[in-house]
TINU-579768 format. One line per 5 residues: their letters; for each residue x, y, z of C-alpha. Coordinates in Angstrom, 1 decimal, padded with zeros to 4 digits, always signed. Each point is the difference from the previous one (the first is absolute). Layout:
N
A) X,Y,Z  ... .
This chain:
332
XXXXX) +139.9,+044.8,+033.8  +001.8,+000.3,+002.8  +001.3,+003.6,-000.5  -004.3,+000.7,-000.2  -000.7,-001.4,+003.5 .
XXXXX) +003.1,+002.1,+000.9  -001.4,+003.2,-001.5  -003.2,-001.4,+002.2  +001.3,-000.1,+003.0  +002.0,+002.9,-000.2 .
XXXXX) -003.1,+002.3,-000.9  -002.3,-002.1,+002.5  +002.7,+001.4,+003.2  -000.4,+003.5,-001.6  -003.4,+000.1,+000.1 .
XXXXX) +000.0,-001.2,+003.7  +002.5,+002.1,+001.0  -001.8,+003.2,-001.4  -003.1,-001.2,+001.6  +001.5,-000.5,+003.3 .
XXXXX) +001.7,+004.0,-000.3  -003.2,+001.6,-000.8  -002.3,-002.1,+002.9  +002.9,+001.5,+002.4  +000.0,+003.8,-001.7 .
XXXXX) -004.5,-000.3,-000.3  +000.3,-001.2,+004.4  +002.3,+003.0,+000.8  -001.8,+002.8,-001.8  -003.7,-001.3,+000.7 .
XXXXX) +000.1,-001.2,+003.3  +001.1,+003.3,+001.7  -002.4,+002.1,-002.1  -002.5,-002.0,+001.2  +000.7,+000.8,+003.6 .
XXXXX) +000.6,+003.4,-000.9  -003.8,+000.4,-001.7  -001.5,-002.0,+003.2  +001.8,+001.9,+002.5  -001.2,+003.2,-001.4 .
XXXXX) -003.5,-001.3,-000.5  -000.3,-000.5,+003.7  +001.6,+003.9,+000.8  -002.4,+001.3,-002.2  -003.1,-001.9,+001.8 .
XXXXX) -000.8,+002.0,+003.3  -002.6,-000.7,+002.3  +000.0,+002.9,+002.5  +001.5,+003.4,-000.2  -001.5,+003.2,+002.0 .
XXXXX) -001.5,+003.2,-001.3  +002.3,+002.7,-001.3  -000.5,+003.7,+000.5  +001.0,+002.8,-001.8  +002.7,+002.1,+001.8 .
XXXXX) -001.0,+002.1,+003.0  -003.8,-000.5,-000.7  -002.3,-003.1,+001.1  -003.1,+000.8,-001.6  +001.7,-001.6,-003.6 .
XXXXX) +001.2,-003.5,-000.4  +002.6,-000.2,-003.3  +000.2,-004.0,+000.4  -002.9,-002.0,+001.4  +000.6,-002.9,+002.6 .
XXXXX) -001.2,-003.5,-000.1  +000.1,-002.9,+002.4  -000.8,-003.6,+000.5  -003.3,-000.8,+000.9  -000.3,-003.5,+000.2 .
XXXXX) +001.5,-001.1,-003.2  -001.2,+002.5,-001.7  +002.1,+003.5,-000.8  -002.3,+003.0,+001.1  -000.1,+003.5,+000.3 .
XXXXX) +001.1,+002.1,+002.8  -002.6,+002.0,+001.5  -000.2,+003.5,-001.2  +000.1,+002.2,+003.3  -002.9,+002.8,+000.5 .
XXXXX) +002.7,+002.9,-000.4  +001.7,-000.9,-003.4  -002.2,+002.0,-003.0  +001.9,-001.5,-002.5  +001.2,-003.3,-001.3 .
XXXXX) +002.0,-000.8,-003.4  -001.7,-000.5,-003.2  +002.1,-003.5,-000.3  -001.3,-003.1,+002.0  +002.8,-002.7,+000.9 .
XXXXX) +000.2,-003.1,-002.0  +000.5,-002.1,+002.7  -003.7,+000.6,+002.3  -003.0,-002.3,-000.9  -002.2,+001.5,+002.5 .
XXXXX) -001.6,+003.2,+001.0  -001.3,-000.3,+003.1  -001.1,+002.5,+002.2  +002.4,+002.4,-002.1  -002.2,+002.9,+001.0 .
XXXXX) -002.0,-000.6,+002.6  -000.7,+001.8,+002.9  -000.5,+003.7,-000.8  -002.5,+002.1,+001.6  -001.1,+003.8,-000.5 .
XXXXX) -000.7,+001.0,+003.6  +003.8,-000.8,+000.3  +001.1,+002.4,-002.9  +001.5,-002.9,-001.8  +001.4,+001.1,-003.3 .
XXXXX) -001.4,-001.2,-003.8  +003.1,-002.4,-001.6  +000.5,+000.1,-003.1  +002.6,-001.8,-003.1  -002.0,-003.6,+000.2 .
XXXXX) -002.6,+000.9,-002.9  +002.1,-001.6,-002.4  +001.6,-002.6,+001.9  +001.2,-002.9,-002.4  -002.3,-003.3,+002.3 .
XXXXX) +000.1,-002.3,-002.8  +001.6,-002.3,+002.1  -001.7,+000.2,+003.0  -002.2,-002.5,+001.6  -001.5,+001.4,+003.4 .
XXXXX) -001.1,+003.2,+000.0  -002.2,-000.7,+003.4  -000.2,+002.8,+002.4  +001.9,+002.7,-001.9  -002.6,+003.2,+000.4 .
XXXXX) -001.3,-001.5,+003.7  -001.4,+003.2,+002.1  +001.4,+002.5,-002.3  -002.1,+003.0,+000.2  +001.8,+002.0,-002.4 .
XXXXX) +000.7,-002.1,-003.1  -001.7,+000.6,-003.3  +002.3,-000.5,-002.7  -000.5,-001.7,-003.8  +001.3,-003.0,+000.4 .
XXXXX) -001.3,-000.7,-004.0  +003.3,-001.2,-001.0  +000.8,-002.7,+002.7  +000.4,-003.3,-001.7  -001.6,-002.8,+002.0 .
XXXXX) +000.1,-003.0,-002.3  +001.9,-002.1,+002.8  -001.8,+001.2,+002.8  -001.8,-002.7,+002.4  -000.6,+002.1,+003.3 .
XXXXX) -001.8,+002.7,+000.2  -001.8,+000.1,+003.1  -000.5,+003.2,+002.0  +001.8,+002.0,-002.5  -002.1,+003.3,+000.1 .
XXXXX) -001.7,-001.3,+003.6  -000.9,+003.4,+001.5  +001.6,+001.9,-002.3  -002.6,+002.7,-000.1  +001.3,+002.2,-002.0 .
XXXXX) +000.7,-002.1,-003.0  -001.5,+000.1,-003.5  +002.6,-000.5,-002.3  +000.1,+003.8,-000.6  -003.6,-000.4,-001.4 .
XXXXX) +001.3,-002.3,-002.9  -000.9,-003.3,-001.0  +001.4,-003.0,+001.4  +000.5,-002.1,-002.9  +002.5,-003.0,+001.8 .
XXXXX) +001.2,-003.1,-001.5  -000.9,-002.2,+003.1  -000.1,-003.6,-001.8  +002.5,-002.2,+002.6  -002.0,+002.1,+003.4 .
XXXXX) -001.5,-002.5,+002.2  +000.0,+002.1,+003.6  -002.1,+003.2,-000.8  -001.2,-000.2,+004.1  -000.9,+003.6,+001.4 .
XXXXX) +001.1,+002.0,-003.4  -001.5,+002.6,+000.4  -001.6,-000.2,+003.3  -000.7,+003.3,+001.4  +001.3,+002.0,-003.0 .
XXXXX) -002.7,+002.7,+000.2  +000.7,+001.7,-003.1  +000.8,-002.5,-002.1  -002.8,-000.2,-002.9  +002.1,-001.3,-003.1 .
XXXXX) -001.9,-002.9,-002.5  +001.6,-003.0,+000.4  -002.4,-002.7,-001.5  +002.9,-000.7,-003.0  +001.8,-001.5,+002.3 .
XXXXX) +001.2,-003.4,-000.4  -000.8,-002.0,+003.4  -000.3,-003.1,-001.3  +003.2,-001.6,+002.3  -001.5,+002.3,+003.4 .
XXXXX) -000.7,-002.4,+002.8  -000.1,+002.2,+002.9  -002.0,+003.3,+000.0  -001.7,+000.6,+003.2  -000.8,+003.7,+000.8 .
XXXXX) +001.6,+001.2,-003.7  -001.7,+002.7,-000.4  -001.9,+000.5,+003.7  +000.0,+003.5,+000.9  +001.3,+001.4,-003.2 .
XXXXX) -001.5,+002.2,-003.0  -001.2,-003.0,-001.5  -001.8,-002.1,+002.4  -003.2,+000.4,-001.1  +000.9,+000.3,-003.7 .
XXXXX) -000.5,-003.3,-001.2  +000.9,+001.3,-003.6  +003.3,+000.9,+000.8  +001.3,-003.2,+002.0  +001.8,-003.0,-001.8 .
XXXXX) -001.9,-002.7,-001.2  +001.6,-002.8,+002.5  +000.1,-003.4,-001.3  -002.0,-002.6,+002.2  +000.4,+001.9,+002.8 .
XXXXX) -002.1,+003.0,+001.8  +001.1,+003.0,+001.7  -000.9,+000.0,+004.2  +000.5,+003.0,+001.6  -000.1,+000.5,+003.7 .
XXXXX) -002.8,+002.6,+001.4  +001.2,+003.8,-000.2  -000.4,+001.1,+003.7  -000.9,+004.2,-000.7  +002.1,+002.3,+002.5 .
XXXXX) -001.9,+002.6,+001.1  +002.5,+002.9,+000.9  -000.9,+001.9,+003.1  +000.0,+003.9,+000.1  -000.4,+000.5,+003.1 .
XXXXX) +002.5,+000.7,+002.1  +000.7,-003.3,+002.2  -000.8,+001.2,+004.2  +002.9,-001.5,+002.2  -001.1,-000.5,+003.5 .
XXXXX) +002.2,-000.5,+002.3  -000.5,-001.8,+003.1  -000.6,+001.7,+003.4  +002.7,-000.9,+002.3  -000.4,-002.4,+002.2 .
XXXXX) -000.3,+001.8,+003.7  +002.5,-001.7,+002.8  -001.6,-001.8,+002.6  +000.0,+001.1,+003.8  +002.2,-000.7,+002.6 .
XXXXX) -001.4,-000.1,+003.9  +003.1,+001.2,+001.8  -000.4,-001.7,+003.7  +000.0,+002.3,+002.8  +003.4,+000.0,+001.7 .
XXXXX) +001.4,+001.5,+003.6  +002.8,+001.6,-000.5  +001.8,-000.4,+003.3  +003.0,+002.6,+000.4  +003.5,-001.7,+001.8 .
XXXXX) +001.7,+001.4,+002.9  +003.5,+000.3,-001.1  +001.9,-002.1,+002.9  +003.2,+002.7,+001.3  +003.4,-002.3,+000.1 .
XXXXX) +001.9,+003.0,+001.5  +000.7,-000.2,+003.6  -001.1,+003.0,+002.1  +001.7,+003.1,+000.6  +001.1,+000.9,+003.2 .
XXXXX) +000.8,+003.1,+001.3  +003.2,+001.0,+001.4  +000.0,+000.8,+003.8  +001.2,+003.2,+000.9  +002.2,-000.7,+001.7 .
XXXXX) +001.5,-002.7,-002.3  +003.2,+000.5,-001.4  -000.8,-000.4,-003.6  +000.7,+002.1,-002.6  -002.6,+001.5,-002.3 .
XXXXX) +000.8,+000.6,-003.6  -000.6,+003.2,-001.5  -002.5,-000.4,-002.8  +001.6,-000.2,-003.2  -003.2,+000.9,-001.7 .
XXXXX) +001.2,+003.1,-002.9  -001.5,+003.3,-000.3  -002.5,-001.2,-002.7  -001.5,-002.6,+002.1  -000.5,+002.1,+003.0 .
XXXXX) -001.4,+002.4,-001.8  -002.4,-002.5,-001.5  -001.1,-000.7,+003.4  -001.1,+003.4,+000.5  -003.6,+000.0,+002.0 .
XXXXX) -002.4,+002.8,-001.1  -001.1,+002.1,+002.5  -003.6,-001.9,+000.3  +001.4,-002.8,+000.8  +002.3,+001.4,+002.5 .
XXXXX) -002.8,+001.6,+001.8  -002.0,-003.3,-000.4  +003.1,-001.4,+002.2  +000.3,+001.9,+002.9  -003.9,+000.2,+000.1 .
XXXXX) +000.0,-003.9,+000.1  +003.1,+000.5,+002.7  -002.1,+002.0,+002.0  -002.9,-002.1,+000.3  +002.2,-002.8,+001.0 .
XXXXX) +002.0,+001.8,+002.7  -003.4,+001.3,+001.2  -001.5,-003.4,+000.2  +003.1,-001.0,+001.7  -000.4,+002.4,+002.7 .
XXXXX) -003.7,-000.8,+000.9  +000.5,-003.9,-000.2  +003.3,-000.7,+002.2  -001.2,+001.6,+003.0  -003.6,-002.2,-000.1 .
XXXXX) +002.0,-003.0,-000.6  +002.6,+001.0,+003.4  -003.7,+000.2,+001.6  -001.2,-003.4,-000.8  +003.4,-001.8,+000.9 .
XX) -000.4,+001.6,+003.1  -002.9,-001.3,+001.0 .
């Protein structure tokens, strides 16, 4: 009996023993490839990273970007210059949005192409993606758009687009924004009365505008809800070439200048008199120092030398008759 309880024991402390190893061994090995598997999880889940181009050329993108946008992961805007995107959308983006608006033919904007058979099955907005893209008409047939939920202004202005005249047979089940859809899509003409609507809620101006505005055999059949579309103001283009006039200038007003006297001032002399030297003075007049150049610039011409001794004349001649009536007077 007692060597049985012995035997007991002793396999009772194996048993513990070996269960103690292996919880140590199973904590050493799993733990760390736990961290391993978590750590690379979270390297593998981006949520930003920009456009790449292809080598030395712009107008191709070889890796698309994506960003945060709120909390959802969405597209980077395609620019107006690239023509060509990959064939492979990125896991990570959930959203569309505006991923090729804003291209315009009077701007020579180029037609993209590599999106026709985009992979969208697990995208959710696809809001805004064609807004005022005037070259776009592409077969989108093969987009998958069970999770979608947000489609408003998708084609909005997209004048151009008719799913390169093929049907447009969507699975649209989970939409509930289908606001402005196809507002001012011109040529847009496709039957879409299959559609499944039932979830819309919002579908204001859906189809204003567009190739199927007054085709009520070709909208959706909404459920409980009716389509308002906003009044379709008609521009009428002008031919004529717009007259610019320009305005006449404005003349500058006249200024009355007062009469003034202009009074002329008599430059007051500080030099003091010269006086002349008595003959018989002994001072000492300096030879001129004037050069040859001056004197000669002195010269008089001979009119005015004869204008001289005329004028000298009349003087001494005046003299001559005056001094002896003037003894005459003082005399008497």
């Amino acid at each position: 009996m007692k060597i049985n309880l012995l035997l007991l024991t002793i396999s009772k402390l194996s048993i513990i023993s070996f269960l103690s190893v292996f919880s140590t061994s199973f904590k050493n090995n799993f733990v760390p490839n736990y961290q391993t598997k978590k750590e690379m999880k979270a390297e593998t889940t981006k949520t930003e990273q920009p456009h790449k181009y292809k080598d030395g050329d712009k107008t191709e993108i070889i890796q698309i970007g994506f960003y945060k946008r709120g909390t959802v992961v969405t597209i980077r805007q395609i620019p107006y210059y690239v023509k060509k995107v990959p064939e492979q959308l990125p896991e990570e983006i959930e959203s569309l949005y505006r991923a090729f608006a804003h291209r315009y033919k009077k701007q020579d904007h180029p037609t993209v192409t590599g999106f026709e058979k985009w992979n969208t099955s697990k995208i959710k907005d696809m809001s805004y993606v064609f807004y005022d893209n005037e070259i776009i008409d592409a077969d989108l047939s093969q987009w998958k758009t069970n999770n979608v939920t947000n489609m408003q202004g998708m084609f909005k202005n997209a004048v151009k687009f008719n799913n390169g005249d093929k049907p447009l047979r969507w699975k649209i089940d989970n939409v509930e924004n289908m606001e402005e859809m196809f507002n001012g899509a011109t040529n847009f003409n496709q039957d879409l009365k299959d559609w499944n609507v039932d979830k819309v809620k919002k579908n204001k101006n859906f189809s204003r505008g567009s190739g199927i505005h007054n085709s009520e055999n070709k909208k959706p059949k909404w459920n409980g809800i009716s389509e308002i579309n906003d009044p379709i103001e008609e521009k009428i283009e002008n031919k004529e070439p717009k007259v610019i006039t320009h305005p006449s200038p404005t003349p500058k007003p006249k200024v009355t200048i007062p009469l003034t006297k202009i009074i002329t001032p008599v430059a007051k002399s500080n030099q003091s008199p010269k006086t002349t030297p008595k003959p018989n003075s002994n001072l000492v007049i300096p030879k001129s120092t004037m050069t040859q150049s001056n004197q000669s610039s002195k010269k008089l011409s001979t009119p005015a030398i004869v204008g001289i001794v005329i004028g000298t004349q009349a003087v001494l001649t005046s003299l001559g008759f005056g001094i002896p009536y003037i003894i005459k007077r003082f005399k008497k």
